[in-house]
Biotite code that builds the C-alpha atoms (Angstrom):
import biotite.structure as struc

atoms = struc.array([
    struc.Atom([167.968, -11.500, 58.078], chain_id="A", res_id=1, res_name="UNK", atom_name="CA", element="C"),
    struc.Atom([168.436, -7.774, 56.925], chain_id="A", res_id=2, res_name="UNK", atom_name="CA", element="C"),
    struc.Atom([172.165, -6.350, 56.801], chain_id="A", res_id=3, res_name="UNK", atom_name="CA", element="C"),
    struc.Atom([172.726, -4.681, 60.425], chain_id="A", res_id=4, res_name="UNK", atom_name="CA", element="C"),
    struc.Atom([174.342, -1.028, 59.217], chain_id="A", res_id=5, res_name="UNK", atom_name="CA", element="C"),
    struc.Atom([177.867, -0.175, 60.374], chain_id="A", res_id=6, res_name="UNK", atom_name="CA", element="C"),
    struc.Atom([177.876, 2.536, 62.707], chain_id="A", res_id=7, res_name="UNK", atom_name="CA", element="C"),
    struc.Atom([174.812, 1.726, 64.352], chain_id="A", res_id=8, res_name="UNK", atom_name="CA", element="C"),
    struc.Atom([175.712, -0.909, 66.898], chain_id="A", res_id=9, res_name="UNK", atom_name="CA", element="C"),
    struc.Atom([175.039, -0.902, 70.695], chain_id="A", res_id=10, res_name="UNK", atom_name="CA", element="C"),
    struc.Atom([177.632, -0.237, 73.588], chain_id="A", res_id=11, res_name="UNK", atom_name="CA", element="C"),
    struc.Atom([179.238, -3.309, 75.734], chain_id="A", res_id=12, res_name="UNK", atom_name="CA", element="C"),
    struc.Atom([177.019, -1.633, 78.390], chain_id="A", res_id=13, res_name="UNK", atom_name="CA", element="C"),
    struc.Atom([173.797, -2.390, 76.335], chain_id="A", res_id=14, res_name="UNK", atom_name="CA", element="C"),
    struc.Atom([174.103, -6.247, 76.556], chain_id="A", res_id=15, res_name="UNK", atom_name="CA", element="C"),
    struc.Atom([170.790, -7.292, 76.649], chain_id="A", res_id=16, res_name="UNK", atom_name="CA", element="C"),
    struc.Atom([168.925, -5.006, 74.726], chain_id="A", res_id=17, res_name="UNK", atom_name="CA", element="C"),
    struc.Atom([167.038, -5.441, 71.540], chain_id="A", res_id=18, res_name="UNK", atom_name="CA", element="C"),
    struc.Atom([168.436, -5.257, 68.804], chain_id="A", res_id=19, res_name="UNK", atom_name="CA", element="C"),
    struc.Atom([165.378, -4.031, 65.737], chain_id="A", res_id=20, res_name="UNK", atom_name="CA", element="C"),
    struc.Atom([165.802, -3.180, 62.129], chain_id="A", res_id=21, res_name="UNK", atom_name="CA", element="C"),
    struc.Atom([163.418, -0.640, 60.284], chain_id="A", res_id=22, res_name="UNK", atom_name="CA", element="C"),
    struc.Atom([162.419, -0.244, 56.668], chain_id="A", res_id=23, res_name="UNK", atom_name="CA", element="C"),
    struc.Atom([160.419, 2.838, 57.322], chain_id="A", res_id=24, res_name="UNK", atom_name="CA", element="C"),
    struc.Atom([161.928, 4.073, 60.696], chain_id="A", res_id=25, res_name="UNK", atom_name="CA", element="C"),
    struc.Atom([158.547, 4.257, 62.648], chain_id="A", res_id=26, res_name="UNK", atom_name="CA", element="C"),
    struc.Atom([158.476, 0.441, 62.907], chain_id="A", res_id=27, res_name="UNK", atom_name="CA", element="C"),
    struc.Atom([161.101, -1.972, 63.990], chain_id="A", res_id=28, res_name="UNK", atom_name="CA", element="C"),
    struc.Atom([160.909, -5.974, 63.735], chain_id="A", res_id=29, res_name="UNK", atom_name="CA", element="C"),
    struc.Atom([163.261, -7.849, 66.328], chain_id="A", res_id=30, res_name="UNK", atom_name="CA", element="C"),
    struc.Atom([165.874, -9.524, 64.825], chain_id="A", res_id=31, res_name="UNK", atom_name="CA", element="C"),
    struc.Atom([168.730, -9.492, 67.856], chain_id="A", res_id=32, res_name="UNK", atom_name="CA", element="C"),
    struc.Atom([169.597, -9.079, 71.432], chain_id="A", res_id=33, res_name="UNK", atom_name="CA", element="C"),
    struc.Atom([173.609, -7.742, 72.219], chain_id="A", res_id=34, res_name="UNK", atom_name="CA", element="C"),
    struc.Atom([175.675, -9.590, 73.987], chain_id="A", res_id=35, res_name="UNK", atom_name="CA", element="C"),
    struc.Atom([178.326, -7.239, 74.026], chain_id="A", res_id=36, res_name="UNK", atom_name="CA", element="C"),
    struc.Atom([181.197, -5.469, 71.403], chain_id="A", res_id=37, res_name="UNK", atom_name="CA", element="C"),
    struc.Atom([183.799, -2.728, 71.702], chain_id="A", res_id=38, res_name="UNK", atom_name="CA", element="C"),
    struc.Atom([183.650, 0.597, 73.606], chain_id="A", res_id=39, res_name="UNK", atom_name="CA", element="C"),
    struc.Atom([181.955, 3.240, 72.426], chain_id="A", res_id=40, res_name="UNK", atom_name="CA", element="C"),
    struc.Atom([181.945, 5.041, 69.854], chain_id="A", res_id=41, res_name="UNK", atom_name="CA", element="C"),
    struc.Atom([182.575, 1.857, 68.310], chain_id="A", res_id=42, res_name="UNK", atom_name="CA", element="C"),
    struc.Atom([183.757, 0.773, 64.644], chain_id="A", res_id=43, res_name="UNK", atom_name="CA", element="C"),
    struc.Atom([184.218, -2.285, 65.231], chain_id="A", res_id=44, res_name="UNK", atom_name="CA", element="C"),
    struc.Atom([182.256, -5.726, 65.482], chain_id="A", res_id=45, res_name="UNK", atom_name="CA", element="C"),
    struc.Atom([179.575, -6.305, 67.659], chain_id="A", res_id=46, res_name="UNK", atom_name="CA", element="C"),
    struc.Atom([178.580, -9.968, 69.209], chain_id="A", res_id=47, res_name="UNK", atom_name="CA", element="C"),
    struc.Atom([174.547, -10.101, 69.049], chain_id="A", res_id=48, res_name="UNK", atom_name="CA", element="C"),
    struc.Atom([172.362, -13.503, 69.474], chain_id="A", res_id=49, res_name="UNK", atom_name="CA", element="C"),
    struc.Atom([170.025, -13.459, 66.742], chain_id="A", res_id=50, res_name="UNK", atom_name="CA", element="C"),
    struc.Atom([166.430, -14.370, 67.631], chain_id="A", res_id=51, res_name="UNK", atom_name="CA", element="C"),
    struc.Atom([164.916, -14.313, 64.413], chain_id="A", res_id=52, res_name="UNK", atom_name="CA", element="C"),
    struc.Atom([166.057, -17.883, 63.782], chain_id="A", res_id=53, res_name="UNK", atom_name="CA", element="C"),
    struc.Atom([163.854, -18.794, 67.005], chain_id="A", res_id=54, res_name="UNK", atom_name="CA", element="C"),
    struc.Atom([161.279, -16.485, 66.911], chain_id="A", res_id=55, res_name="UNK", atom_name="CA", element="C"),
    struc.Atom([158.323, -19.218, 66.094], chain_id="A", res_id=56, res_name="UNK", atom_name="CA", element="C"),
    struc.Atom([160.140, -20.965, 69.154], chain_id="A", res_id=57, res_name="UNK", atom_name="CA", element="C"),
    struc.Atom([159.704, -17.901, 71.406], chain_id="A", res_id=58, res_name="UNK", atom_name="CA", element="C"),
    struc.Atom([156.283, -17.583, 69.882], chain_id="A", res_id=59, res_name="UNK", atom_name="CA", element="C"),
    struc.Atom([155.639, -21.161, 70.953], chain_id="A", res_id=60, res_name="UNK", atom_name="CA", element="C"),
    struc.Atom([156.694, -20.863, 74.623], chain_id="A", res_id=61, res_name="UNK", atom_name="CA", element="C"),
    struc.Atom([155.079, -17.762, 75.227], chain_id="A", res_id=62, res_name="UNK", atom_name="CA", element="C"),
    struc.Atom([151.818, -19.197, 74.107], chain_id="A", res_id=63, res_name="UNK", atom_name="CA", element="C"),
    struc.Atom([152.358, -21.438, 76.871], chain_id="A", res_id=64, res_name="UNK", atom_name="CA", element="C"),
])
């Protein structure tokens, strides 16, 4: 998985939003959904369920 950049994490309020990394900025690849993390602005840790790990899984049950 990339390294998620300090300073760039989603609001408490977000939980359930995607979470995408970028290594041109115009595209994004899914890597995590929030669960939740300190008020904003934050500095400090956010908890996110990665879905990269399960993406083929995802993949698989979509396809149905």
């Amino acid at each position: 998985m990339r390294s998620l950049r300090s300073g760039f994490t989603p609001c408490p309020e977000d939980s359930g939003a995607p979470y995408f990394v970028s290594d041109d900025d115009r595209t994004g690849v899914l890597v995590a959904i929030v669960n939740g993390g300190p008020s904003c602005p934050q500095a400090g840790r956010e908890i996110i369920a990665r879905v990269d790990v399960v993406a083929d899984w995802i993949r698989e049950q979509m396809a149905g």
